[in-house]
N, C-alpha and C positions, 0 to 999 in steps of 0.2 A: 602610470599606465604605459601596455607597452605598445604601441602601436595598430593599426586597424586589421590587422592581419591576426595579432594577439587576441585582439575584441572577437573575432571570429570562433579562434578556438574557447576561449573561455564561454563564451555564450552556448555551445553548440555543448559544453561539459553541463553547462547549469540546465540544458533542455529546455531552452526558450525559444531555437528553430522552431516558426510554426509558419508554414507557406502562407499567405495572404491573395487573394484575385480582389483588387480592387487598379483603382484609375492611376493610382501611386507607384506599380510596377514600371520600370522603364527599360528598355532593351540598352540602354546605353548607361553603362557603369560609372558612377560619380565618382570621381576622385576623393576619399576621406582622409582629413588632415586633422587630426587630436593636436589640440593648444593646450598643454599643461600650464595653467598657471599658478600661485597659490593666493589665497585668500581666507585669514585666521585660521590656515593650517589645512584649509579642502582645496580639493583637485578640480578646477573651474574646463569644463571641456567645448571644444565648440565644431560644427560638421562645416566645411568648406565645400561647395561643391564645384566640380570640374568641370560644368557644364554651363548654359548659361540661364538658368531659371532663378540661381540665388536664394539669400537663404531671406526669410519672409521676417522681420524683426516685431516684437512686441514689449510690452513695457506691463504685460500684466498677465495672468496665467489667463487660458478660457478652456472651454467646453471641445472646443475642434482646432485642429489644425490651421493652420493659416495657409492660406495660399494665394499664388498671381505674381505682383511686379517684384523685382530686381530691388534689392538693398542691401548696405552695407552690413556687417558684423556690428552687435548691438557692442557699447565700451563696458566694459566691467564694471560693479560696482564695489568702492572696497569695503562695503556694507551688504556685501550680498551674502547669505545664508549657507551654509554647507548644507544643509538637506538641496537646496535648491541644485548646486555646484553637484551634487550627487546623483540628482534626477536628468542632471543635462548628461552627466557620463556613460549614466544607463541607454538612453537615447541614442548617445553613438554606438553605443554596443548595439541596440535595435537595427541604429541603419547598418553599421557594420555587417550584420547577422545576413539580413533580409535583402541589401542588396538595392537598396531604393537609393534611388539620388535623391542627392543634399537638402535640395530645398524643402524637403517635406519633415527635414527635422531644425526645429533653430536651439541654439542657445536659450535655456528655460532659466530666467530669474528676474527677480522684482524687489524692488527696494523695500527694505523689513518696513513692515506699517507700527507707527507708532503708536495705534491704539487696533485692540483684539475687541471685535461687535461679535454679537450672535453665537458665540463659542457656549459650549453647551459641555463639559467634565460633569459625568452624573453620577453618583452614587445610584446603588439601584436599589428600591424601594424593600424591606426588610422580606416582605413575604414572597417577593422576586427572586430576592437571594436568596432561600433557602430551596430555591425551585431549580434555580441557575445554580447553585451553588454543587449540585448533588451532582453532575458531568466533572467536577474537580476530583473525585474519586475515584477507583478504578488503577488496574495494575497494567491496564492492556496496551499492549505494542501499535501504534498507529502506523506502521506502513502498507507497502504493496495495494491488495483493492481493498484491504479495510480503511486504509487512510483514505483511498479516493472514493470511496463510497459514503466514510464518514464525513467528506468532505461536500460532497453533493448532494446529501441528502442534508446535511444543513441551511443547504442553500434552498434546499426542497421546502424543508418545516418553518423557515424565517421568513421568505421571498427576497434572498438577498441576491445580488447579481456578482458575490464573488465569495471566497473561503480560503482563508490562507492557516498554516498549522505553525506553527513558532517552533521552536525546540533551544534546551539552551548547548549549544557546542564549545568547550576551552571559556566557559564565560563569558560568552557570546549569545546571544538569542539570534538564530539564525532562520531562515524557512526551508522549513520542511518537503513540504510540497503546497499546493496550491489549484482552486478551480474556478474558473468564470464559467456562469451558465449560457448557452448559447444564444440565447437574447440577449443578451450580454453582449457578445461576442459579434455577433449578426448586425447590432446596433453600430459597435465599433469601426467596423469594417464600411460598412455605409453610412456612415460619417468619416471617414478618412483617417481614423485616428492607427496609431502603429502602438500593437502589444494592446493591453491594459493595466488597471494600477497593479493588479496582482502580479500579475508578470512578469512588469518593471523591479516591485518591492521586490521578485525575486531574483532577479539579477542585480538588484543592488547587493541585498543578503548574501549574493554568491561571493562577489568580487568586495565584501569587507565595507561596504562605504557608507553604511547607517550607522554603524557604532554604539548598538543598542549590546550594553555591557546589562549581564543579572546584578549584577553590586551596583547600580546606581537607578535608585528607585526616580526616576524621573519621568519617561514616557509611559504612556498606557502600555505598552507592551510589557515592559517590565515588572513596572507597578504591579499587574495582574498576575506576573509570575512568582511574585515574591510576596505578595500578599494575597494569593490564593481567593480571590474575589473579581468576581466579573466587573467590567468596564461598560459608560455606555457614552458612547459621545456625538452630540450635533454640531455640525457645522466644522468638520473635521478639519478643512482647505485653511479655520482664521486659529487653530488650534497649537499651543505655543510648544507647547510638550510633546507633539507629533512633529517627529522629524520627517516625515512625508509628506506635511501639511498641505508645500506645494505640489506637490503630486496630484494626491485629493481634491486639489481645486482643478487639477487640470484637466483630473477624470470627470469630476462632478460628481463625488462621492459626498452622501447627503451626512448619512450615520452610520456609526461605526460601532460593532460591540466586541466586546473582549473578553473571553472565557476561560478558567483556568481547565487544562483537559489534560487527561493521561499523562502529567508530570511535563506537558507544555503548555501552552496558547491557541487557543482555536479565537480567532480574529473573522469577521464575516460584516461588509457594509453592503451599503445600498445607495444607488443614487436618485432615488423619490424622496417623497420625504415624509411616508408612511410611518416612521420611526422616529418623527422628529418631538411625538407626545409622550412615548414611551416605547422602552424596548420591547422585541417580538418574545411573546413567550413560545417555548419552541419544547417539544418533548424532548427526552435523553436519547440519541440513538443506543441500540444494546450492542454494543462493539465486540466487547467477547462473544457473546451470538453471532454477530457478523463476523466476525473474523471464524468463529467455530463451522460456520457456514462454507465460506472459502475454501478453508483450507483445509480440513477435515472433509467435510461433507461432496468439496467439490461445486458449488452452485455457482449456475448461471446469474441469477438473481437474487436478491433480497430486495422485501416489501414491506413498510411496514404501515400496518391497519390502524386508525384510530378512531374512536366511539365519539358519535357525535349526534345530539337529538335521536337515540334511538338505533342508530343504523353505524357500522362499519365502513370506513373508506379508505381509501389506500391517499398518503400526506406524502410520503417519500418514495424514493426505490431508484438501486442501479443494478445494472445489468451492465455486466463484464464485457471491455473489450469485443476478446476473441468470440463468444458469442452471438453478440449485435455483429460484428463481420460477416458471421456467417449464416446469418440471419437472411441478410441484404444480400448476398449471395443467395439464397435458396429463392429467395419468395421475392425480390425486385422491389422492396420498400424499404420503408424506417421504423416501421410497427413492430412491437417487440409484444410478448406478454405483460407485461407490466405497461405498460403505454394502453392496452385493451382492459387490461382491470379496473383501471381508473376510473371507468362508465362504471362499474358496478357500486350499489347498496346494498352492503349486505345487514339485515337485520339482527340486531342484538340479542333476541329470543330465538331466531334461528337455531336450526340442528346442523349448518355447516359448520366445517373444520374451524372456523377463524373464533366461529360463536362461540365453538364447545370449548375451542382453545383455552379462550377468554374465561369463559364460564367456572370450565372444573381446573385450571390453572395449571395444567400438565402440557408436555408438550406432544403433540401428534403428528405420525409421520404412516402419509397415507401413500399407496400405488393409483395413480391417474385412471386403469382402466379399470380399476376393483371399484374405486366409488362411489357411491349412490346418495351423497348428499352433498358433494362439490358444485356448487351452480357453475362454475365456469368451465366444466368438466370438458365440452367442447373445444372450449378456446384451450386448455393446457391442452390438446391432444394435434391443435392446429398447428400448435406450435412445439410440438414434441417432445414434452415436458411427462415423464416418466414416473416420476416422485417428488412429492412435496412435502413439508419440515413445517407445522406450525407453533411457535414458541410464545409462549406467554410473556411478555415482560412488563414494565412501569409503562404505562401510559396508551397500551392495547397489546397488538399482537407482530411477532416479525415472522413473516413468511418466507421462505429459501425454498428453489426449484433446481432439479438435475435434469439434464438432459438425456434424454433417452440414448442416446449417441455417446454421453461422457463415458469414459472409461480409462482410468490408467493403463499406460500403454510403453512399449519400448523402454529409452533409459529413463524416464520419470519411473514409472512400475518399476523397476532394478534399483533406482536408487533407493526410492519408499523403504520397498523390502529390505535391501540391507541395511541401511542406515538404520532403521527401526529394532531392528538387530540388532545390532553394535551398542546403541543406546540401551536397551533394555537389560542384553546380556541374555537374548532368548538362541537358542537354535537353531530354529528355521522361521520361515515365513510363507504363508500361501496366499494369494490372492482370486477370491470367489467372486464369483459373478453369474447373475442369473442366465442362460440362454435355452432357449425352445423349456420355457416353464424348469428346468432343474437348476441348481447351482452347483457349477461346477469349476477347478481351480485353472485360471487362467495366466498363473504367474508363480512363482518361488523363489523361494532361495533358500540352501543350506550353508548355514556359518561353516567355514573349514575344520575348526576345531571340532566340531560336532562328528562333523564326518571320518576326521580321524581317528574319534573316540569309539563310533560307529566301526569302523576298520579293523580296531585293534580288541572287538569283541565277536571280527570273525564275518561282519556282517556287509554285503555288497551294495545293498537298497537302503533307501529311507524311510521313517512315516510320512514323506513329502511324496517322493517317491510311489509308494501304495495310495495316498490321498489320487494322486491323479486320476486313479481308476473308477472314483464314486462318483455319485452323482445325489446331491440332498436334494431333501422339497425344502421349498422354500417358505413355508407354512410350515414347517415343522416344529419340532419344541427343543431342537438343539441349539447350544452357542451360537452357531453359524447361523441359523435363519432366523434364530429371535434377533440378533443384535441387525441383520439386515431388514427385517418387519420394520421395529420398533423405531431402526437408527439409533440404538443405545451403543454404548460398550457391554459385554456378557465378560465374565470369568468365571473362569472351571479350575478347580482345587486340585482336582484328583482326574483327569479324564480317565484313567484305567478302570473307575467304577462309579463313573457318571452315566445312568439310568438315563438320558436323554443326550447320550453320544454316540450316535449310529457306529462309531469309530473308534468306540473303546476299546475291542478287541486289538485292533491295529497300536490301537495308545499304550494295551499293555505289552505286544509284543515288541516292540521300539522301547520302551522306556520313559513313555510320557507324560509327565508328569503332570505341569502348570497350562491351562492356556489364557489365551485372552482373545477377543474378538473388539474389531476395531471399523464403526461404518466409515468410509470412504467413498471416494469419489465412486459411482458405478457397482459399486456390491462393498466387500468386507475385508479389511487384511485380518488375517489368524498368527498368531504369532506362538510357541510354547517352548517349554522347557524340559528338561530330561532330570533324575534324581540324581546323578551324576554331576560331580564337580567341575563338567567342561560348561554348565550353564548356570545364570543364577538362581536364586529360590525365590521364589514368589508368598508372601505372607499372605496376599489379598490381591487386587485390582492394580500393576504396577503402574507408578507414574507414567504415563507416557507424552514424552516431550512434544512440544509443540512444532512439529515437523511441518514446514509451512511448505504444501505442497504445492498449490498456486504460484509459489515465487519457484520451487523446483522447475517448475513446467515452463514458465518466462526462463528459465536460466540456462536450461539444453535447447531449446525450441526456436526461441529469440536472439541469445544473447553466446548460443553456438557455446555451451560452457565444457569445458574438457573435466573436471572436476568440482565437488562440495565437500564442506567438510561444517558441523555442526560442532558450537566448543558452548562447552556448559562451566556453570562456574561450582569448581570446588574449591570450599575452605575460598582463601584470600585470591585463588587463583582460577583463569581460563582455562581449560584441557581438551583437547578432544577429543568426543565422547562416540562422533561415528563420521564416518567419510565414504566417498566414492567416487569412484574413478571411472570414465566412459570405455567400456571396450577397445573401442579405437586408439584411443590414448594409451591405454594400458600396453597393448601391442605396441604401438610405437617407442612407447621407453622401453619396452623389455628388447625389444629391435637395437636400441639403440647404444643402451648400458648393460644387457645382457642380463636383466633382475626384475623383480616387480616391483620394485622401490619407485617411488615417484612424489610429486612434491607436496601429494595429500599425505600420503603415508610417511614420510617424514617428518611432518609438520607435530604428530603426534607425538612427538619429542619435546615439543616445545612448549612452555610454562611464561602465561601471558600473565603478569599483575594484574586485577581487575583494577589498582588505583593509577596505572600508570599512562604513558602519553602515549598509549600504542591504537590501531585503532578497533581491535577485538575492545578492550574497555571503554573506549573513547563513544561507540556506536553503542555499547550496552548501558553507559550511562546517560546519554542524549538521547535515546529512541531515535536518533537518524541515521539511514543509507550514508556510508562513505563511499565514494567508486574511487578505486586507485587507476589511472590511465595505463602505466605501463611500472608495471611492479619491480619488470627488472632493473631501473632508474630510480627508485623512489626510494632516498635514504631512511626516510622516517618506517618503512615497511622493516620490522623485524627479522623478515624470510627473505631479505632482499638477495642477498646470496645466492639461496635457496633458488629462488624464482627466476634469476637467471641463466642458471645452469640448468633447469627443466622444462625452459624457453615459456613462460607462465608472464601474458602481457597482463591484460583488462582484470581488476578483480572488484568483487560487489561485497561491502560488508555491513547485511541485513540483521538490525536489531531483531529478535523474536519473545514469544512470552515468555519461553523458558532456557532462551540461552542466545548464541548469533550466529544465525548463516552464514557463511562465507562461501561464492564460488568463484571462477574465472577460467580465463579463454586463454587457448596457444597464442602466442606473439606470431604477428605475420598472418 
């Protein structure tokens, strides 16, 4: 380990900074001393503190913190555990992190106990596992708010007080990410405790010191991943196979379940002991609905309904960040839409949305002020909920809500469009949105090639160009306002003699051939093609990649990104398939080097192995985020050169369903 200053950066990398106000905080800065020692091979850590409170010694895990008189450093034992020696590391990383003096963390270890009581490894009962076992299927990418949603709404449907996501990286099962619910949390905090077990397992998992390898079927985490069968285990703290065990005692984690999910580990305990007769049976969340929700659609929310005696009721539901922010900003509470649903019974023979959903098995996507059989019609409107997504799936119904307010905007709408572009190989792009009742285009883009082709047959304007000047109904029975009615996708074969294309005359003087209609955030992107070689041909409905816009929006907005770039896998290899570059940026390297070249466009050159050690495959085959700190130092980054020379620090590399995002920030 390398020092308390090192503890700092690494924790603040793994995203375990999380402020605390409790009695613990001290305005006077403890002096932190890391004692390496070794013992059968782990790193034994211990917190000294510079002041004069001391560190509090015990000889056995508990529930709280210990505090009060002055005593020495506990002596080693040379029987003591490496899980143990790994939870004390994590600790100093906590106090490191957080800033507390010494005494409130001690050296965490207990002499191995010679006999294991009460441990509870269960097999789960046959007609369990085929219930549990059906969340083991599924192709879907678990990050960004699909993963934290699917993460807290498991904790929703179980009653568990935490959720951590496993993945296996280099043959490692590492975490993904991770959620304590705020009672949870709230508990923690008033009882004195620093971090929780999630937290911790993930700062261990960050910094290497669990050692939970996929080729060695030995702990429940494994075991579940290699053998593809849920886990369920009591008394997790006397558990020989859990190398957290002392952790779990320390937390007071009662039971433990183990899931195999989307090609990881969904892990989720509790510390009542609700679980200790048998594990929670819990419905499947619909993740690709959820994520088709996010990221396509745009939602604030997802909900999901389950039938019960009769009547409808809401088991789960999150609600995004940035949303809830600006919630608490408008209206001076913590009340969201989803927190007011929860009072509702909606009856099962009902004519509302959720019943019919249910009912005739289609999915329904209704306008808040058209409605007239939404019972909560009110409350969406209190809370400015625009449109609503009802989806049928296993086990009832998932509801997604847009905000009246949503709308792509600025360089997320710029990227959208081009990049969707470049992927598909269409020619333009337009982005519609309804205002004062018509739909009309609020954004575009024309591919260069298009418009050169455009040029060289004499012509000044575009069909983007002339779209600006329309205005559709939105009720209509064109592409455009069917696919934003219904929130489908629409394709059109032939717009030049499409009979419900207000626009066909326009389609046929331009040359348009293909289109496609695509529901998004706030209205619709349209995207199409020309019969001309400068675009491709469209046989039917193109694929169109899972452009994960939500993580777009965190990545210009949040995370200040100067460039994206999308690499899809062809044949054996990565390529990429569409990129873009922020205005601002682009000026500046053309300023700079005198060209448009820059290190998105570049990169397009470059041919990633999907089996090799890089991290474009490394991310596409573990479904986890890489973050590289500062690119222009990072050997192991392929473009290291590259990213030097076009001052490219911070970069994010997001698994998605159909290929891997990559973006990042200027250095400095």
């Amino acid at each position: 380990f390398r020092a308390p200053f090192e503890a700092h950066r690494l924790a603040m990398a793994s995203g375990f900074l999380k402020p605390r106000r409790h009695a613990l905080h001290s305005a006077c800065l403890g002096t932190i001393v890391v004692a390496v020692a070794f013992a059968h091979g782990a790193f034994l850590f211990s917190v000294i503190p510079g002041s004069s409170g001391g560190l509090p010694s015990t000889s056995s895990l508990t529930r709280s913190w210990l505090r009060g008189s002055s005593c020495s450093r506990p002596a080693t034992s040379q029987h003591s555990m490496s899980s143990t020696a790994s939870i004390a590391a994590a600790c100093a990383l906590v106090a490191a992190v957080a800033h507390f003096r010494a005494r409130v963390v001690s050296t965490l270890f207990h002499p191995t106990a010679s006999a294991v009581r009460g441990v509870g490894v269960h097999a789960i009962a046959e007609a369990e596992l085929q219930q549990i076992s059906k969340q083991a299927v599924g192709g879907v990418r678990l990050t960004g708010t699909t993963l934290a949603a699917a993460l807290k709404m498991r904790c929703d449907t179980s009653g568990a007080d935490y959720a951590i996501y496993w993945v296996s990286v280099d043959g490692s099962l590492v975490v993904a990410s991770q959620f304590v619910t705020p009672s949870c949390q709230a508990y923690l905090e008033e009882t004195g405790q620093v971090g929780s077990f999630a937290e911790i397992s993930e700062v261990l998992s960050a910094n290497d010191l669990l050692s939970l390898h996929v080729d060695k079927v030995s702990g429940p985490v494994s075991t579940t991943y290699n053998r593809r069968e849920p886990m369920w285990i009591t008394d997790p703290g006397n558990c020989p196979t859990l190398v957290r065990k002392d952790l779990a005692a320390l937390y007071g984690v009662q039971a433990i379940c183990f899931v195999p999910c989307e090609g990881g580990v969904l892990e989720y305990g509790t510390s009542s002991s609700a679980w200790n007769e048998a594990p929670p049976n819990c419905p499947n969340m619909p993740k690709k609905e959820m994520r088709h929700a996010f990221e396509d659609l745009g939602a604030s929310f997802v909900m999901f309904w389950a039938e019960r005696d009769g009547e409808f009721s809401v088991i789960a539901d999150y609600a995004t960040e940035s949303w809830v922010k600006s919630l608490e900003a408008r209206r001076g509470d913590n009340k969201t839409f989803c927190s007011e649903s929860r009072a509702f019974k909606l009856p099962t023979s009902g004519n509302g949305p959720v019943a019919t959903a249910a009912m005739l098995g289609v999915e329904l996507h209704i306008n808040v002020k058209e409605s007239l059989t939404l019972k909560r019609k009110a409350l969406a409107e209190e809370f400015g909920i625009q449109t609503l997504h009802f989806m049928p799936v296993e086990g009832g119904v998932l509801e997604c809500g847009i905000s009246e307010k949503a709308r792509l905007a600025g360089n997320t709408l710029k990227a959208a469009l081009k990049m969707h572009c470049d992927s598909l190989g269409a020619g333009y792009g337009i982005y519609w949105t309804e205002v004062n009742g018509m739909m009309v285009a609020s954004g575009d883009y024309v591919a260069p090639i298009w418009r050169k082709a455009l040029k060289a047959r004499g012509m000044t304007t575009s069909f983007v160009d002339a779209s600006r000047y329309i205005g559709l109904e939105p009720d209509g029975p064109g592409p455009v306002a069917t696919c934003y009615r219904f929130g489908q996708p629409t394709f059109t074969a032939d717009a030049r003699t499409c009979s419900t294309m207000a626009r066909r005359g326009l389609a046929a003087e331009y040359d348009i051939e293909s289109i496609c209609c695509i529901p998004v955030e706030g209205g619709v992107l349209e995207f199409g093609t020309s019969s001309g070689p400068e675009t491709s041909f469209w046989k039917g409905m193109p694929n169109c990649p899972d452009m994960p816009k939500d993580e777009m929006k965190k990545a210009l907005k949040r995370r200040r990104a100067v460039y994206m770039i999308f690499w899809q896998l062809k044949g054996d290899n990565y390529t990429v398939t569409a990129d873009f570059v922020t205005p601002e940026h682009e000026r500046a390297m053309r300023n700079r080097y005198g060209s448009k070249r820059s290190f998105a466009s570049l990169s397009r050159s470059i041919i990633v192995p999907a089996d090799g050690d890089n991290y474009i495959a490394r991310a596409a085959r573990s479904g986890k985020e890489f973050v590289i700190e500062d690119a222009a130092v990072d050997k192991k980054l392929q473009r290291q050169k590259l990213a030097k020379k076009y001052g490219i620090g911070e970069i994010h590399i997001v698994p998605c369903e159909d290929g891997v995002f990559e973006y990042g920030k200027a250095r400095g």
